[in-house]
C-alpha positions as CSV (number, residue, x, y, z in Angstrom):
1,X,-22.2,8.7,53.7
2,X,-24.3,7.3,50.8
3,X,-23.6,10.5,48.9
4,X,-19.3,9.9,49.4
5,X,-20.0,6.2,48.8
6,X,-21.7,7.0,45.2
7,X,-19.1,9.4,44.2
8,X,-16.5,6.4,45.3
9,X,-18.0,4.4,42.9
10,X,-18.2,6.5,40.1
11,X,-14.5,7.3,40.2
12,X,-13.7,4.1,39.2
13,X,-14.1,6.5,35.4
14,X,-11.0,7.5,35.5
15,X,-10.0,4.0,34.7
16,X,-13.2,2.7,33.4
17,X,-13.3,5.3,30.6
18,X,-10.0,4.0,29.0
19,X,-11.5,0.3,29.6
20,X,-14.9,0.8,28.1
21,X,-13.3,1.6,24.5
22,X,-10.3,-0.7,25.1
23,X,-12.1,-3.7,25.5
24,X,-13.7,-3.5,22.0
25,X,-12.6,-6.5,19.6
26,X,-12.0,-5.3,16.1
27,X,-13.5,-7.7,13.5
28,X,-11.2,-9.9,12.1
29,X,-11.4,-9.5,8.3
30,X,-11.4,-12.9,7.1
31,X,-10.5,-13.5,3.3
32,X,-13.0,-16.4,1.9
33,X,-11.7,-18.3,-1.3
34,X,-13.3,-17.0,-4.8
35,X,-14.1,-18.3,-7.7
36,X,-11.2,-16.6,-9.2
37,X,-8.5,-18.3,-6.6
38,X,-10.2,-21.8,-8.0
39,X,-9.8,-20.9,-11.6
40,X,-6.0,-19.4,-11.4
41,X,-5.1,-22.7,-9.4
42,X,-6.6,-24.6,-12.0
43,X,-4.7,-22.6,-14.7
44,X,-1.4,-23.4,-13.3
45,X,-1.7,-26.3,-12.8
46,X,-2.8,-26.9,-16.6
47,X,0.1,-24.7,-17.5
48,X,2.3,-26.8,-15.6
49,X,1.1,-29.8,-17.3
50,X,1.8,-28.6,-21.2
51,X,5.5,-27.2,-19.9
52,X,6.0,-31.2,-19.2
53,X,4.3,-32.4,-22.2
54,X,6.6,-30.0,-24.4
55,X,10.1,-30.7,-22.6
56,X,9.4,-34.5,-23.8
57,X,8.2,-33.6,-27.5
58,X,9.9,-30.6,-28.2
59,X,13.2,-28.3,-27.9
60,X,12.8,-25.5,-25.1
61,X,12.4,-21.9,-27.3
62,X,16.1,-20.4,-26.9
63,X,16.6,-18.3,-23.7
64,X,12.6,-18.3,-22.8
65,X,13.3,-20.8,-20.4
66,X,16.3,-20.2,-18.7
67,X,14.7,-16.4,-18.6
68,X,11.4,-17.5,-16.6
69,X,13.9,-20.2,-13.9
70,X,15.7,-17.1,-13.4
71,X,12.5,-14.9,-12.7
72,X,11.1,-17.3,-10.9
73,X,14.2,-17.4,-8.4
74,X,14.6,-14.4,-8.2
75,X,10.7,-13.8,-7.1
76,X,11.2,-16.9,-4.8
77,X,14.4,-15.2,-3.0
78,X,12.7,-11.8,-2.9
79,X,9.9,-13.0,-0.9
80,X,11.8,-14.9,1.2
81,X,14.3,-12.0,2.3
82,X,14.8,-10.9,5.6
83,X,15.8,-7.7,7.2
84,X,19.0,-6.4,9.1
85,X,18.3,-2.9,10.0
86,X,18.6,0.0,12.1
87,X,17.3,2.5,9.6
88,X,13.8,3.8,10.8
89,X,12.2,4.3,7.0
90,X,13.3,0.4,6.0
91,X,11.7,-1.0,9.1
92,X,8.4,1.0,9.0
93,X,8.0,-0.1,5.8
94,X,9.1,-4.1,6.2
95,X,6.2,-3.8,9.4
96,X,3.7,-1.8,7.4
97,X,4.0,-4.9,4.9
98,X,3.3,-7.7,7.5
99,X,0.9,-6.4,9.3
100,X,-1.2,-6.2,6.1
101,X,0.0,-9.4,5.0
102,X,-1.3,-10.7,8.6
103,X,-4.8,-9.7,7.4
104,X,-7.2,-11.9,8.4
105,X,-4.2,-14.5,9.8
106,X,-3.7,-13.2,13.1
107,X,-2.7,-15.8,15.4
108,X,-4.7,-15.7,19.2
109,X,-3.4,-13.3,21.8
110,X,-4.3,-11.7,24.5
111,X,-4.8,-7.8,25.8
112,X,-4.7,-6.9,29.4
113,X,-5.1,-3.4,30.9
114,X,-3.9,-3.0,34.9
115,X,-3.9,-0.2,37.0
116,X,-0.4,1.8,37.7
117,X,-1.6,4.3,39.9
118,X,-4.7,6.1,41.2
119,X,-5.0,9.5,42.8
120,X,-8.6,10.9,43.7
121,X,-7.3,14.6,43.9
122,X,-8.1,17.2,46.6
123,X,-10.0,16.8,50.0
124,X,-11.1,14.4,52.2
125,X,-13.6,12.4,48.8
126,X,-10.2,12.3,46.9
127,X,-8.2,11.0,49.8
128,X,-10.7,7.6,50.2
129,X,-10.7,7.7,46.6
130,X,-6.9,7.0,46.6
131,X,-7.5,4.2,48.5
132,X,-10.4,2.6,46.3
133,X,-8.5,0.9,44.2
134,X,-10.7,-2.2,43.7
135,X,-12.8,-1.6,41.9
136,X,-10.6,0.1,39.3
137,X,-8.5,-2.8,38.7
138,X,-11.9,-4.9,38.8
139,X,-12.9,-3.3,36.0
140,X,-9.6,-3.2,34.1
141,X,-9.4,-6.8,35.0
142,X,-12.8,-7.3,33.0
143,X,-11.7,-5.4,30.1
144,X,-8.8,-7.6,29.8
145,X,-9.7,-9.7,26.8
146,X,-8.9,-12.4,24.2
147,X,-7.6,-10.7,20.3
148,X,-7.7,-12.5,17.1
149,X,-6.2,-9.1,15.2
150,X,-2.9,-7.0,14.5
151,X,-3.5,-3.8,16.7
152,X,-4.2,-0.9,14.7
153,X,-4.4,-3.3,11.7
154,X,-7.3,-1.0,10.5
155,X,-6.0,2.5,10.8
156,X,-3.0,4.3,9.0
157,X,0.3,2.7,7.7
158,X,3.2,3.8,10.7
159,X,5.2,6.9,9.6
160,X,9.0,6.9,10.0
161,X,8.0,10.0,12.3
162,X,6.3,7.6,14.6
163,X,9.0,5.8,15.3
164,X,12.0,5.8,17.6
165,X,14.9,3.3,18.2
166,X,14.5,1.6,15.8
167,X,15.8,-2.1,14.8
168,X,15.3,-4.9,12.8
169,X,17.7,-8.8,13.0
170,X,17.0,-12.2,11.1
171,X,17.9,-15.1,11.6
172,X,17.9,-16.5,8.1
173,X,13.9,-17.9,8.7
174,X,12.4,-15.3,10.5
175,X,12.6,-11.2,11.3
176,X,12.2,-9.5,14.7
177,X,11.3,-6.2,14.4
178,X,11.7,-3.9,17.9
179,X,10.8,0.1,18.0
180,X,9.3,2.9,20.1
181,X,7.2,5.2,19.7
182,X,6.9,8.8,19.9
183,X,4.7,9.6,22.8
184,X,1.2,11.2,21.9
185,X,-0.8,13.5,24.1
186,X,-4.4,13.3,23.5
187,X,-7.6,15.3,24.2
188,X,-11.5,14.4,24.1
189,X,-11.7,14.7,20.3
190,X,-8.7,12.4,19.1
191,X,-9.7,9.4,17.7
192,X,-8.3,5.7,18.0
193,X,-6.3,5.7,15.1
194,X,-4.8,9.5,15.3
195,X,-1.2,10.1,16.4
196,X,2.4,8.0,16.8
197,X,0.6,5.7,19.1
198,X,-2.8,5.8,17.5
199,X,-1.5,4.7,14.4
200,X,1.1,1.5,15.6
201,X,-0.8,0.5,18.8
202,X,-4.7,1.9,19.2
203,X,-5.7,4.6,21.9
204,X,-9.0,5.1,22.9
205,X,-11.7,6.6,20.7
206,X,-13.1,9.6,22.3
207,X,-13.6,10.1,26.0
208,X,-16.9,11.4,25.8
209,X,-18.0,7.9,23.9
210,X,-15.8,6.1,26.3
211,X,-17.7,7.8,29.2
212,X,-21.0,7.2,27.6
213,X,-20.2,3.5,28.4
214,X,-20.8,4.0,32.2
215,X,-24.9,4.7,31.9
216,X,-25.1,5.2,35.8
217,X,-22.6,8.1,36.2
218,X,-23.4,11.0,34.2
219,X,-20.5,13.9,33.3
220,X,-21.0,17.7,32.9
221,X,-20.1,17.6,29.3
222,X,-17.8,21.4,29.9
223,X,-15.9,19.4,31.7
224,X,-14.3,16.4,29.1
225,X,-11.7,19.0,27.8
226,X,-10.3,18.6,31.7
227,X,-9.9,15.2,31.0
228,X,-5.9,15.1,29.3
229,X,-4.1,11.4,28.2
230,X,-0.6,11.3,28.1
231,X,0.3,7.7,25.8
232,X,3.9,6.9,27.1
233,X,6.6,4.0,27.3
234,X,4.7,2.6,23.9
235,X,6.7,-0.3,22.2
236,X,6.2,-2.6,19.7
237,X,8.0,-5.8,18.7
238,X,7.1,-8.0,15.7
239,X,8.2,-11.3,14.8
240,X,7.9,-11.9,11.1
241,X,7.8,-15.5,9.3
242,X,10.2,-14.1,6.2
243,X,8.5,-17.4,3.7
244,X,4.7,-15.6,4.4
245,X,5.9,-12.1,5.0
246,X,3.3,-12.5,8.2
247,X,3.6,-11.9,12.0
248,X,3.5,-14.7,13.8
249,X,3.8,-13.5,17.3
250,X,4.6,-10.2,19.2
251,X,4.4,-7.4,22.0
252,X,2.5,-3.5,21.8
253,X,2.3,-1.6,24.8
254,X,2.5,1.5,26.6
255,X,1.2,3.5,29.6
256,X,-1.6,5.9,29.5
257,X,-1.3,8.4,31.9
258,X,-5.2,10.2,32.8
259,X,-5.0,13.3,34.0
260,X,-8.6,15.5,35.3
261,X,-7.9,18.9,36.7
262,X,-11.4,19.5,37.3
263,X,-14.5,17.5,36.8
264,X,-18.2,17.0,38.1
265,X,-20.1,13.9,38.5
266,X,-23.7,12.8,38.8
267,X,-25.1,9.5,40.0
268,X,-29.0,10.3,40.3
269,X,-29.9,13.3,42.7
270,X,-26.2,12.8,44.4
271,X,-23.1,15.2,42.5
272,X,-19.7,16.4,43.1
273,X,-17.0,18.2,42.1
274,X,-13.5,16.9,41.8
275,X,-10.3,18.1,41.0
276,X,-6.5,16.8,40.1
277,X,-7.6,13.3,40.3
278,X,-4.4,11.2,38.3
279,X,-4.6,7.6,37.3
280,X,-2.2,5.6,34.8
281,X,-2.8,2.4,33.3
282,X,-0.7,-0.1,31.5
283,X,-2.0,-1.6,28.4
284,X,-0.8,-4.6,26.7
285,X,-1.3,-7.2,23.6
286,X,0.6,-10.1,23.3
287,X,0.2,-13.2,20.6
């Protein structure tokens, strides 16, 4: 009995494993005022000040004015425009844009991570696995966490490959962006920034690293190429302040789907072998 109620415990993996990465915060990167910023603000403003002094004392220059209003305008416009759009390339690139601009001024959000489904396999351990359900969405529960970033707002721009369905609406003040993603299989080596959903959401970085956060289980190491996730359902939707260029609130998700056709576990003297255990779970950031 102690030997099924250790392996019990130590499935909670299959769900743990994509906790234990997930719950990592990514380090805001904060941008601190330099010396620089002080001095151009300083030069403007002086530059500013001699454009008055020489519109009282003196004629503009022919043309040199009207030529920098109109720039100026124009630039002012520019940043300020908004995007109607179904085409794929235009809105990768308009969300590429903020989330860089969002650097640093991410507004507070949340992630959550809860269990879809669990499946302990074959025989009579996987069976009272099935039903043991508590402690994986314990754990998942616990691994839900507070954000302060732009997921994925360190890895690779989005491609237009990425991207599915595509569509972008303003409102004159702001711009919603709304697409989903190409689904992404992924094995023991891929890394939290590769692939469709990698690149626009975050997946988790390595099951064998993931693992190595659960100290008291230990995994035959021949077995992590058993271990298959399937990233599905992923979606993102962006709403963009068109003055800042910045996203000021928003929605990523998608399902994981975990799939082990074979793998054996170790807690202390007590092992065992398990096979076509299945667990899904639905991950989520919202600000």
């Amino acid at each position: 009995m102690k030997k099924i109620l250790a392996v019990l415990l130590a499935l909670s993996f299959v769900v743990v494993c994509f906790a234990a990465c997930g719950s990592k915060t990514e380090e805001p990167t904060t941008e601190a005022p330099t010396e620089a910023t002080t001095e151009e603000v300083v030069t403007e403003e002086a530059t500013s000040e001699d454009v008055s002094a020489e519109d009282v004392t003196a004629e503009p220059a022919s043309g040199e004015d009207a030529t920098e209003e109109e720039t100026s305008e124009e630039e002012t416009t520019e940043a300020a425009k908004g995007l109607n759009s179904t085409d794929a390339e235009e809105i990768v690139a308009y969300y590429n844009a903020a989330r860089k601009a969002t650097e640093g001024h991410a507004p507070a959000g949340n992630q959550t991570m809860t269990l879809a489904a669990l499946n302990g396999g074959e025989g009579v351990v996987g069976r009272i696995v099935s039903m043991f359900e508590g402690i994986a969405k314990d754990a998942l529960a616990k691994n839900s966490t507070s954000t302060d970033y732009i997921p994925a707002h360190d890895h690779d721009d989005v491609k237009v490959s990425d991207v599915q369905n595509a569509k972008a609406t303003s409102d004159g003040k702001y711009t919603t962006i709304t697409f989903d993603v190409v689904p992404q299989n992924a094995t023991a080596s891929t890394k939290g920034g590769d692939g469709s959903v990698g690149r626009t959401i975050g997946v988790l970085d390595g099951i064998d690293s993931a693992l190595k956060e659960i100290s008291a289980v230990e995994v035959n190491q021949a077995d992590i190429n058993n271990i298959k996730l399937t990233y599905k359902n992923a979606k993102v939707t962006a709403k963009i302040d068109e003055s800042t260029g910045r996203i000021v609130n928003g929605t990523w998700q998608y399902r994981v789907d975990i799939n082990v056709s074979s793998i054996t576990i170790k807690i202390g003297i007590l092992s065992a072998t398990l096979k076509n255990v299945y667990g899904a779970v639905d991950y989520k950031v919202v600000i």
